[in-house]
C-alpha positions as CSV (number, residue, x, y, z in Angstrom):
1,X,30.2,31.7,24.8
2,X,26.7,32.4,24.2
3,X,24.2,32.5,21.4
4,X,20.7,33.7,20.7
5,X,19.0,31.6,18.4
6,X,15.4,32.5,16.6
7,X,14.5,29.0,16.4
8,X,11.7,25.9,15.3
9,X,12.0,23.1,17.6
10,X,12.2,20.3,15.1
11,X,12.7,16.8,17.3
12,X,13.3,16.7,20.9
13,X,15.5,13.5,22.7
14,X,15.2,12.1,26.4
15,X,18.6,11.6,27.4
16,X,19.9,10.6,30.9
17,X,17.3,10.7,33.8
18,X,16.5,14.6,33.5
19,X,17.8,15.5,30.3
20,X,16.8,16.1,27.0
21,X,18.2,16.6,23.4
22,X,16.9,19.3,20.9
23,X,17.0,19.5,17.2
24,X,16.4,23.4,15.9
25,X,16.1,24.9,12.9
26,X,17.5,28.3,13.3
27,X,17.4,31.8,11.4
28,X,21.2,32.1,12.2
29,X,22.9,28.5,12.3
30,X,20.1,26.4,10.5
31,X,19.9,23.1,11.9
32,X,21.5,22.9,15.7
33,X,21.3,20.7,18.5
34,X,21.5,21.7,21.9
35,X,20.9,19.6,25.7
36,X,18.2,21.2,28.1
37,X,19.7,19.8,31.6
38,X,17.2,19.1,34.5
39,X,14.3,19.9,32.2
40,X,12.4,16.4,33.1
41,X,12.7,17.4,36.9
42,X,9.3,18.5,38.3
43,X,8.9,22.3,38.4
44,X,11.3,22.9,35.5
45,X,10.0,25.9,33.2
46,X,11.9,25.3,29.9
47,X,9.3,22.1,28.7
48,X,6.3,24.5,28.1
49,X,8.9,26.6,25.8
50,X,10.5,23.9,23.8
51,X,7.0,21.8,22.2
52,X,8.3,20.2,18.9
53,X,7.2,22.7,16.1
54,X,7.2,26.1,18.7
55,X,9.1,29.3,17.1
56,X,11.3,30.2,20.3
57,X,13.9,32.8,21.3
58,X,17.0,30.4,22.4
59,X,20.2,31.0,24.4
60,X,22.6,28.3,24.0
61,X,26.0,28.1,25.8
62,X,28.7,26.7,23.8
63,X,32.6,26.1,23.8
64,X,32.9,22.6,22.0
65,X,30.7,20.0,21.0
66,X,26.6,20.2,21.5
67,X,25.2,23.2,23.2
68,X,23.2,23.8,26.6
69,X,20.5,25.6,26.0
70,X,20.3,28.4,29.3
71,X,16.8,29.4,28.4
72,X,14.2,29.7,26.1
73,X,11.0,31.7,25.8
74,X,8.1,30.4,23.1
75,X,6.7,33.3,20.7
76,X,5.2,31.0,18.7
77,X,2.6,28.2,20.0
78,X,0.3,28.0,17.1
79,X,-2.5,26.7,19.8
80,X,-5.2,26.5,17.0
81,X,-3.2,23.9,15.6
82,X,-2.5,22.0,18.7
83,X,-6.0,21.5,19.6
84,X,-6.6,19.6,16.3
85,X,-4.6,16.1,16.8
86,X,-5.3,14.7,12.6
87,X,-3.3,18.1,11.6
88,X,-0.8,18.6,13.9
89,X,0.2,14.5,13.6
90,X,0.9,15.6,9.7
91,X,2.7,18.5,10.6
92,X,4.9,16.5,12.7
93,X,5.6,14.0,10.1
94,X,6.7,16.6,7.8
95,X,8.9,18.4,10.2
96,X,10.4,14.9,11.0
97,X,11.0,14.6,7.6
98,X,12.8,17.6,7.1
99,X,15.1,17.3,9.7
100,X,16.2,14.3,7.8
101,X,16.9,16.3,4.5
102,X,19.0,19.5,6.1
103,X,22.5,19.2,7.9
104,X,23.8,20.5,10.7
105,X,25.8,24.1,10.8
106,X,24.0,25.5,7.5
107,X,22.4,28.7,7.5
108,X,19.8,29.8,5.2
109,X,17.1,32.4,5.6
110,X,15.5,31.7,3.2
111,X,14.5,28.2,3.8
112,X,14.1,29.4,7.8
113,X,11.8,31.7,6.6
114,X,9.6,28.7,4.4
115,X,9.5,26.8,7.4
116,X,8.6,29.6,9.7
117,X,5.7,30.2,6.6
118,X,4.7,26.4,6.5
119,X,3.5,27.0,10.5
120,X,1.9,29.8,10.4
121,X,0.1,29.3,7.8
122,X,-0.8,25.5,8.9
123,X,-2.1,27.4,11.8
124,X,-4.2,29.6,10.0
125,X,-6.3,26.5,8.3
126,X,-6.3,24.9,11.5
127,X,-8.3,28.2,13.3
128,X,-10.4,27.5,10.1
129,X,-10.6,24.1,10.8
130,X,-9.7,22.9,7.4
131,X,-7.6,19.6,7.8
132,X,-7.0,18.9,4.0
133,X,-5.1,22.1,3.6
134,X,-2.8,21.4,6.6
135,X,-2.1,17.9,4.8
136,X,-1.7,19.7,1.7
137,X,1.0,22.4,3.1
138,X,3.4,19.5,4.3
139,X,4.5,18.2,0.7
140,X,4.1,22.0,-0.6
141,X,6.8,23.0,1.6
142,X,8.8,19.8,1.4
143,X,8.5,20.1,-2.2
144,X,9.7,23.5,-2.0
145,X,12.5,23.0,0.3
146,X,13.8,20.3,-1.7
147,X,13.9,22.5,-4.8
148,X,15.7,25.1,-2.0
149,X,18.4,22.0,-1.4
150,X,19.4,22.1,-5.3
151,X,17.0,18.7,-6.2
152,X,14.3,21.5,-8.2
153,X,11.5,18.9,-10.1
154,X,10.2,20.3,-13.0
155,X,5.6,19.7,-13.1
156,X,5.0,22.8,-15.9
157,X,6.7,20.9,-19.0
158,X,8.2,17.5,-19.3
159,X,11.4,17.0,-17.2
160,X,12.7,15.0,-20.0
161,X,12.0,16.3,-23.2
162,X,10.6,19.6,-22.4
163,X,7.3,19.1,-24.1
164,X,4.1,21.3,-22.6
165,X,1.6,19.0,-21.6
166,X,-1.9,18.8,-23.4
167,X,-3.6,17.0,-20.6
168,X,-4.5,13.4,-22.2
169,X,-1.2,11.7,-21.8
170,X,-0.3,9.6,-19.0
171,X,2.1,11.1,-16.1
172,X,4.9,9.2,-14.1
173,X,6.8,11.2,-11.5
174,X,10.4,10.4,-11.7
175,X,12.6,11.9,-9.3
176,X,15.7,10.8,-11.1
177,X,14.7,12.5,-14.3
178,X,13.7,15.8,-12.4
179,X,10.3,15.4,-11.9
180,X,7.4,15.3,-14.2
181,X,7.6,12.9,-17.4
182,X,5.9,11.5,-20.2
183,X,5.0,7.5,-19.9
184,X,7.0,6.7,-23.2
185,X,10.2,8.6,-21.3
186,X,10.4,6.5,-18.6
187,X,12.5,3.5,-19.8
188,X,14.2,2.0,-16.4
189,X,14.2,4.8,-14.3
190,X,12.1,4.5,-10.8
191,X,8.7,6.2,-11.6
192,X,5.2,6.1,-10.3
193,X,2.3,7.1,-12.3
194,X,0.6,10.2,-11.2
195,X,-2.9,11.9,-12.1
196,X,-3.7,15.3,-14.0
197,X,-4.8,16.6,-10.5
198,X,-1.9,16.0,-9.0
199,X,0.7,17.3,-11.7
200,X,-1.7,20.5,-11.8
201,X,-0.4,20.8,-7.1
202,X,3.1,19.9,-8.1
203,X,3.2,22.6,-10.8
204,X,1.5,25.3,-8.0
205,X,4.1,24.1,-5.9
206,X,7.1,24.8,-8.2
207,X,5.4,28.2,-9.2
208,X,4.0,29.5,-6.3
209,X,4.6,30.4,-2.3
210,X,3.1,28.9,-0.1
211,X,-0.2,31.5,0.6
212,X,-1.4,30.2,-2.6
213,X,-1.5,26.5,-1.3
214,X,-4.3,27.8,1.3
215,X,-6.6,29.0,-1.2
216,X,-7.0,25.8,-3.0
217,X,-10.0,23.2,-2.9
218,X,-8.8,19.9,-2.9
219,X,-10.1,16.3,-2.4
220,X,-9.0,13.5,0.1
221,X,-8.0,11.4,-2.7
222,X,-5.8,14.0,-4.2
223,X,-4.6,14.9,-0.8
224,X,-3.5,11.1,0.0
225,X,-1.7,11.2,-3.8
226,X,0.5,14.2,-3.3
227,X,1.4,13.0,0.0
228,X,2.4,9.6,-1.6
229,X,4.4,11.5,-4.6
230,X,6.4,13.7,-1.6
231,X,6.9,11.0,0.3
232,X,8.7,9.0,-2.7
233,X,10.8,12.5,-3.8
234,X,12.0,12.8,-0.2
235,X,13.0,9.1,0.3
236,X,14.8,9.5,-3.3
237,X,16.4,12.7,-1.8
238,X,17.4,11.1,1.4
């Protein structure tokens, strides 16, 4: 039997002498893996369709076990993006990382369409050449796909105690609290210290889509925090 898959390519395998092994994320299955035979021969057309983080129309014959893909056509190359090798290295890394956190065989749209979001709009700031906001959309959609996953952090109010913050207390991020906490609540629990800056990206994170992320002026240094706190959450996570 066959299916049509809209599709991200998410990770890609050499297996064999010719073959190679694809991780999607789907609109219709979620994550799904599928063999391209032959597609390391010279001449074969399917490579140029199937670049890790392309949007692609898939066919995938199936009757047990992983798929073979019998053709693929790319809608989506986001070319701006792959001319700039700092930005599309972090948007890599983050769709690495989030083929880590979903399984296999579970649809949802909504998180498709995030992720399908997270690319086009990394493309956008790529065309306008603006690196720290492609860094900035990886943990922003991480963050928001983990809260998609049922592990929500909470940046607006304390995680603990539910107290607003007034914005001279010390932070930690703790992931096994739920997110944002006061120093004094940390007792023994894994935490990390975190800066007003980057509590005020986590909270536009948890209250905002991801258009907003592109509209905000950010620092290296709060870029390189936010990416530290996202990285600790997913590790947590995994």
């Amino acid at each position: 039997m066959e299916y049509r898959y809209t599709a991200i390519v998410l990770k890609k395998r050499e297996i064999g002498e010719t073959d190679r092994l694809y991780t999607f994320y789907t609109k219709e299955q979620g994550k799904v893996r599928a063999v391209a035979k032959g597609i390391r021969k010279s001449g074969a057309k399917l490579a140029s369709q199937l670049e890790n983080g392309m949007l692609a129309d898939v066919a995938v014959a199936r009757t047990r076990g992983t798929g073979k893909i019998t053709g693929a056509l790319a809608e989506e190359q986001y070319p701006k993006l792959r001319n700039q090798l700092e930005g599309l290295r972090a948007v890599l890394a983050t769709l690495d990382r989030f083929e880590r956190l979903v399984q296999f065989d579970e649809p949802d749209e909504q998180l498709y369409f995030l992720l399908a979001n997270f690319l086009r709009y990394a493309e956008k700031s790529a065309a306008e050449k603006n690196q720290e906001i492609i860094r900035l959309l990886g943990p922003a959609f991480l963050f928001q796909a983990i809260a998609r996953l049922g592990y929500a952090m909470e940046a607006r109010v304390s995680a603990v105690s539910g107290q607003k913050f007034l914005g001279h207390e010390r932070f930690f991020f703790s992931a096994a609290q739920g997110g944002i906490v006061f120093s004094s609540e940390c007792g023994e629990n894994p935490s990390f210290p975190v800066s007003k800056n980057a509590v005020k990206l986590l909270r536009v994170f948890q209250e905002h889509p991801l258009l907003a992320v592109t509209k905000i002026r950010v620092s290296e240094k709060d870029v390189r925090e936010i990416e530290r706190a996202i990285q600790y959450l997913v590790e947590w996570v995994l």
